[in-house]
C-alpha positions as CSV (number, residue, x, y, z in Angstrom):
1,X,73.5,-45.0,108.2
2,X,72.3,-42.8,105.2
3,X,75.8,-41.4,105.0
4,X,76.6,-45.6,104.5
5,X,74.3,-46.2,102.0
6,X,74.3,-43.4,99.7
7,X,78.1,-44.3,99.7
8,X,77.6,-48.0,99.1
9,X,74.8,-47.2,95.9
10,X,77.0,-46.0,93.3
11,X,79.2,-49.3,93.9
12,X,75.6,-51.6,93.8
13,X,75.0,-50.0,90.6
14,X,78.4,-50.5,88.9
15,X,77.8,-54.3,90.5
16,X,74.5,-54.2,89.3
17,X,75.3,-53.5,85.3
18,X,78.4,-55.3,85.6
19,X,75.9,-58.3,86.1
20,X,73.5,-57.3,83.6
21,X,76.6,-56.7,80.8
22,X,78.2,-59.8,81.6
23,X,74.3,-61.6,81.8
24,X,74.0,-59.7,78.2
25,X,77.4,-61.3,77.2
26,X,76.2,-64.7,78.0
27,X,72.9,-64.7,76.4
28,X,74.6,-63.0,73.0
29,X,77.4,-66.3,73.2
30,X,74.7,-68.4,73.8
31,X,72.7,-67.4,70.8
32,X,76.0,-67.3,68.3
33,X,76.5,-70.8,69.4
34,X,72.6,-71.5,68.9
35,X,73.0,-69.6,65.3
36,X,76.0,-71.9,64.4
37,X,74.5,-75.1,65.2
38,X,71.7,-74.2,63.1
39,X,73.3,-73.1,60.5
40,X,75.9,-76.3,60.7
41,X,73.1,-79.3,60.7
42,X,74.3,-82.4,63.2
43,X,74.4,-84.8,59.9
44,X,77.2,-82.3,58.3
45,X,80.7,-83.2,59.2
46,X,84.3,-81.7,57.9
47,X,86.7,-84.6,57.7
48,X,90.0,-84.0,59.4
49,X,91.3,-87.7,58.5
50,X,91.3,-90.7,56.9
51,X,90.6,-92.4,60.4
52,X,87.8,-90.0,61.2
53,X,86.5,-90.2,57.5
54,X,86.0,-94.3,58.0
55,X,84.4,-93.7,61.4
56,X,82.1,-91.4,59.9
57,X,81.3,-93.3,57.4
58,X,80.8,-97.3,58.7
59,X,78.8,-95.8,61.9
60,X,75.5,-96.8,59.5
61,X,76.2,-98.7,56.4
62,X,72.8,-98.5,55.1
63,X,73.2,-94.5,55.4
64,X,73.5,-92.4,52.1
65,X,76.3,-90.2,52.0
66,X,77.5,-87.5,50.1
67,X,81.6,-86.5,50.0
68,X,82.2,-83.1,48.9
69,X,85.3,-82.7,47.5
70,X,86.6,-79.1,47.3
71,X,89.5,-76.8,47.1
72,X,89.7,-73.0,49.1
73,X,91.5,-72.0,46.1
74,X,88.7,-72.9,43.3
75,X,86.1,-70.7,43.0
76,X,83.1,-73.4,41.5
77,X,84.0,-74.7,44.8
78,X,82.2,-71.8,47.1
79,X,79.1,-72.3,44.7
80,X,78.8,-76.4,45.4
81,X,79.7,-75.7,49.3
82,X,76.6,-73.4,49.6
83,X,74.2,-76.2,47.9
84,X,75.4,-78.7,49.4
85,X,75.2,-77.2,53.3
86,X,71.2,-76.5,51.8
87,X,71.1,-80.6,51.3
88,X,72.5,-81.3,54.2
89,X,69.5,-78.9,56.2
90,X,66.9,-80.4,53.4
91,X,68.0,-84.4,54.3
92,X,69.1,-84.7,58.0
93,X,69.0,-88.6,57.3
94,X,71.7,-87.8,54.5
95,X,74.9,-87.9,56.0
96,X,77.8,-84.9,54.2
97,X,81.5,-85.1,54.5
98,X,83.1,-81.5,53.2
99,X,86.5,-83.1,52.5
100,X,89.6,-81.2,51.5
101,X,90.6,-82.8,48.3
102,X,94.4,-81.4,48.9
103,X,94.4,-81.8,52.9
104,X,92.8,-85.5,52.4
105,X,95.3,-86.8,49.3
106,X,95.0,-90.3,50.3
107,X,90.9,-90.2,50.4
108,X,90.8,-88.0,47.3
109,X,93.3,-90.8,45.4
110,X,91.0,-93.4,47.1
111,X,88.0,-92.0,45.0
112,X,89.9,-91.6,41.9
113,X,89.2,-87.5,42.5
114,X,91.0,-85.6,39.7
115,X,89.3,-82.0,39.8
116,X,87.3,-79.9,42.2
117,X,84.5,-79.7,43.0
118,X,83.7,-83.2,42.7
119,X,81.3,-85.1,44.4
120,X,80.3,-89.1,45.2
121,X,77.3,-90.1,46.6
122,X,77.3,-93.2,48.2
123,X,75.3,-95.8,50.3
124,X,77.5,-97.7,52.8
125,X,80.4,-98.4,50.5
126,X,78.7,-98.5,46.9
127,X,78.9,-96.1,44.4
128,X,75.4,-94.5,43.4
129,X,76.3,-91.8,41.6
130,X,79.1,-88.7,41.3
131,X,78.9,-85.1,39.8
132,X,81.9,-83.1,38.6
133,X,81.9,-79.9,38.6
134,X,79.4,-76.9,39.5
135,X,76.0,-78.8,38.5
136,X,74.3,-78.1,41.1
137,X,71.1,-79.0,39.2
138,X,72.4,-82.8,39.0
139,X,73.3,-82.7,42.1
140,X,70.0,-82.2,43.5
141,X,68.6,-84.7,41.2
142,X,70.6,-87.2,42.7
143,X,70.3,-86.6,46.4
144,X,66.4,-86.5,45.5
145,X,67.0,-90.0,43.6
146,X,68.6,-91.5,46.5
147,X,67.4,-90.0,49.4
148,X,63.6,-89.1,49.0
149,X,60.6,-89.3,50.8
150,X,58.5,-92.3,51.4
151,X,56.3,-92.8,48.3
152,X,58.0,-89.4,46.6
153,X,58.7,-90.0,42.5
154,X,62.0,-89.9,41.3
155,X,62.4,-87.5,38.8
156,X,63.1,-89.0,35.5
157,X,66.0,-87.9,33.3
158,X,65.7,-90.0,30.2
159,X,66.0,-87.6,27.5
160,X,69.6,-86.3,28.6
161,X,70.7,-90.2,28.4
162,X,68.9,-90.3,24.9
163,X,70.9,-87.2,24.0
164,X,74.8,-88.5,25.4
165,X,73.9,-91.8,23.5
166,X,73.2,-89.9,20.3
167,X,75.7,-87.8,20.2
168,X,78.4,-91.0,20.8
169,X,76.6,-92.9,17.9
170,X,77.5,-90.3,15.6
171,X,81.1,-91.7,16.3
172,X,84.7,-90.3,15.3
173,X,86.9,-92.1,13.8
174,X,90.9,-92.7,15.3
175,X,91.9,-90.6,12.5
176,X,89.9,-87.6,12.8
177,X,90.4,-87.7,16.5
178,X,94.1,-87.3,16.2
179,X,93.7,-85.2,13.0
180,X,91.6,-83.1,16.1
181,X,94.0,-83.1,18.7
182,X,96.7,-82.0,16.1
183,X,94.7,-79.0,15.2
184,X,94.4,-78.1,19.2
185,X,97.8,-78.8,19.9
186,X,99.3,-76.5,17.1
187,X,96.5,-73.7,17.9
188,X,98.8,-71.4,19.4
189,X,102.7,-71.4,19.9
190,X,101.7,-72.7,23.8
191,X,98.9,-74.4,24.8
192,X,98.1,-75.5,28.2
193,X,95.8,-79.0,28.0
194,X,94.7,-78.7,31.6
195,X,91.5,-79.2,33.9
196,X,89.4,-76.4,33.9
197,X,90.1,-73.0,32.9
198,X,93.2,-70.6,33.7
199,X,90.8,-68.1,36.0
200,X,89.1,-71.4,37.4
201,X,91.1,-73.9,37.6
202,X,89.8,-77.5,38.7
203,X,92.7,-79.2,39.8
204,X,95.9,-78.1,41.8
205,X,98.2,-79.2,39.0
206,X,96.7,-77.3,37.2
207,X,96.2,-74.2,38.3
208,X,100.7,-74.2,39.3
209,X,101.3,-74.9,36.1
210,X,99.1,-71.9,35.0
211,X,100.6,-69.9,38.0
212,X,104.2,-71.0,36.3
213,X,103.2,-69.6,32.5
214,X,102.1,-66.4,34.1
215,X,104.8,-65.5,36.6
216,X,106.9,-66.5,33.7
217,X,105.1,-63.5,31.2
218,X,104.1,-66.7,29.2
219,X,101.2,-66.0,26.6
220,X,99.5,-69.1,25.9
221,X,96.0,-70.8,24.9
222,X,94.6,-73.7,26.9
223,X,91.9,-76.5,26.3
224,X,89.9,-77.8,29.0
225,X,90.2,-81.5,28.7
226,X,87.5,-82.3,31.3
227,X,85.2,-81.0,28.3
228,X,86.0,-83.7,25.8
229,X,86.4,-87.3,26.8
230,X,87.8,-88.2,23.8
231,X,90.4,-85.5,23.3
232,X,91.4,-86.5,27.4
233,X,91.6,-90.4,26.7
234,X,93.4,-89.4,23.0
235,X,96.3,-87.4,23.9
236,X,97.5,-89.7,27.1
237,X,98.4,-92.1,24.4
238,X,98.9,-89.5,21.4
239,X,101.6,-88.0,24.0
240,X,102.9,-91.2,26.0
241,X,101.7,-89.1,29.1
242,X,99.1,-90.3,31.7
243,X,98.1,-87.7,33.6
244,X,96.9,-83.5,33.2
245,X,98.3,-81.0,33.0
246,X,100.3,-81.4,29.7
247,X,102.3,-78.0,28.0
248,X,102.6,-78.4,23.9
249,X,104.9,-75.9,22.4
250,X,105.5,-75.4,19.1
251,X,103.4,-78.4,18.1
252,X,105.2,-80.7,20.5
253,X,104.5,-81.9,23.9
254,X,106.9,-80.7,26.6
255,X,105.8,-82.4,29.6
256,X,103.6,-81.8,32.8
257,X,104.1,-80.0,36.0
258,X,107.2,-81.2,37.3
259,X,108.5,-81.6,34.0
260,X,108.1,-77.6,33.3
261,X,109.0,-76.6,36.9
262,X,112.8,-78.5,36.1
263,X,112.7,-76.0,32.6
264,X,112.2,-72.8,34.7
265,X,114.7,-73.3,37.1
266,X,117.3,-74.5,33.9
267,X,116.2,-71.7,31.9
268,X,115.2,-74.0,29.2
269,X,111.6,-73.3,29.3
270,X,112.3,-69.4,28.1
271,X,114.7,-70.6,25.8
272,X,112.5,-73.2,24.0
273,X,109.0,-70.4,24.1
274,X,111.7,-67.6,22.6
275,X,113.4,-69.9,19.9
């Protein structure tokens, strides 16, 4: 019988920490998924369709929501993503789509979304607000605005309205405008009028037509016409063009992105930069 045993132990205590390990494995999985959830609050949802968008979103009409709308590629993008997980944890009755603006085109067109990041806060189906761009600092405001404590303040922000209406009462005239957007047009031999900037680009027209210039050996300058209303509103009529990204060269506008892709593949682009 001892012979038994003391030939059966060693294979009890391979059993034995077989169990433990695989008890160990269990209790580390069930922690990761604990960590996940807690770090992924039940009121944050990543939007996989436009059907799963609208059930999200009419399962409480009264409900504020904020729509993230972002880009892997744009690097203002990772900044917004981080706040706006932190709102998410801060409200839990604030409900927060994370939307891929290029994944989700018919959403994004819905919401008139030109750039990333770019964010609309809403309350059932009305508009209450939207942020473009990496302002984290408005964002907040707004959530806090909209979705506050009971008998909280909201925080007042009358002196940047006084300073926007100022600044528009001082005026320009048609004249100097396009006197203006001639000057920027002719700054440099090629000029990019785009959203954003070449290293952070804000919209994926954008940053091709960038890509394009570069893979190309293409110096050029660039403007960033989500910086100057009036400069964006002035040079889709100055140029007979509606939309961004728009390439001037020499002075004159080219075209957009499809426009300059056609020119590389003719060889026409190189010629017209060289001539």
């Amino acid at each position: 019988r001892n012979g038994a045993i003391s030939t059966f132990l060693p294979q009890f205590r391979k059993i034995n920490q077989l169990c433990l390990s695989s008890t160990a494995n269990s209790l580390f999985i069930a922690y990761t998924i604990r960590m996940t959830a807690d770090a992924t609050p039940s009121n944050f949802s990543i939007v996989d369709s436009a059907e799963h968008f609208q059930t999200l979103l009419s399962a409480d009409l009264n409900r504020v929501s904020l729509l993230n709308f972002w880009a892997p590629w744009a690097e203002p993008c990772k900044q917004m993503n981080d706040v706006v997980l932190e709102l998410a944890k801060k409200y839990p009755e604030l409900l927060v789509l994370q939307i891929q603006a290029e994944e989700q085109e018919d959403i994004a067109e819905s919401f008139t979304v030109e750039s990333v990041p770019s964010i609309v806060i809403l309350r059932g189906h009305t508009l209450l607000g939207r942020v473009s761009g990496a302002d984290a600092a408005a964002l907040t405001q707004l959530i806090a605005t909209h979705v506050r404590p009971q008998g909280a303040v909201a925080p007042q922000s009358h002196t940047n309205g006084k300073l926007v209406a100022s600044e528009e009462e001082k005026g320009e005239t048609q004249e100097e405008l396009n006197d203006r957007m001639r000057k920027l047009m002719t700054m440099d031999k090629v000029v990019l009028f785009m959203k954003g900037e070449p290293d952070a680009p804000r919209c994926g027209f954008s940053r091709k037509l960038v890509g394009i210039l570069r893979d190309q050996g293409i110096a050029f300058s660039h403007f960033d016409i989500l910086s100057d209303e009036s400069v964006r509103s002035g040079l889709k009529i100055m140029n007979s063009w509606p939309t961004f990204p728009q390439l001037i060269i020499n002075g004159e506008f080219v075209g957009g992105l499809d426009i300059v892709q056609e020119m590389v593949e003719n060889g026409e682009l190189k010629e017209l930069v060289e001539a």
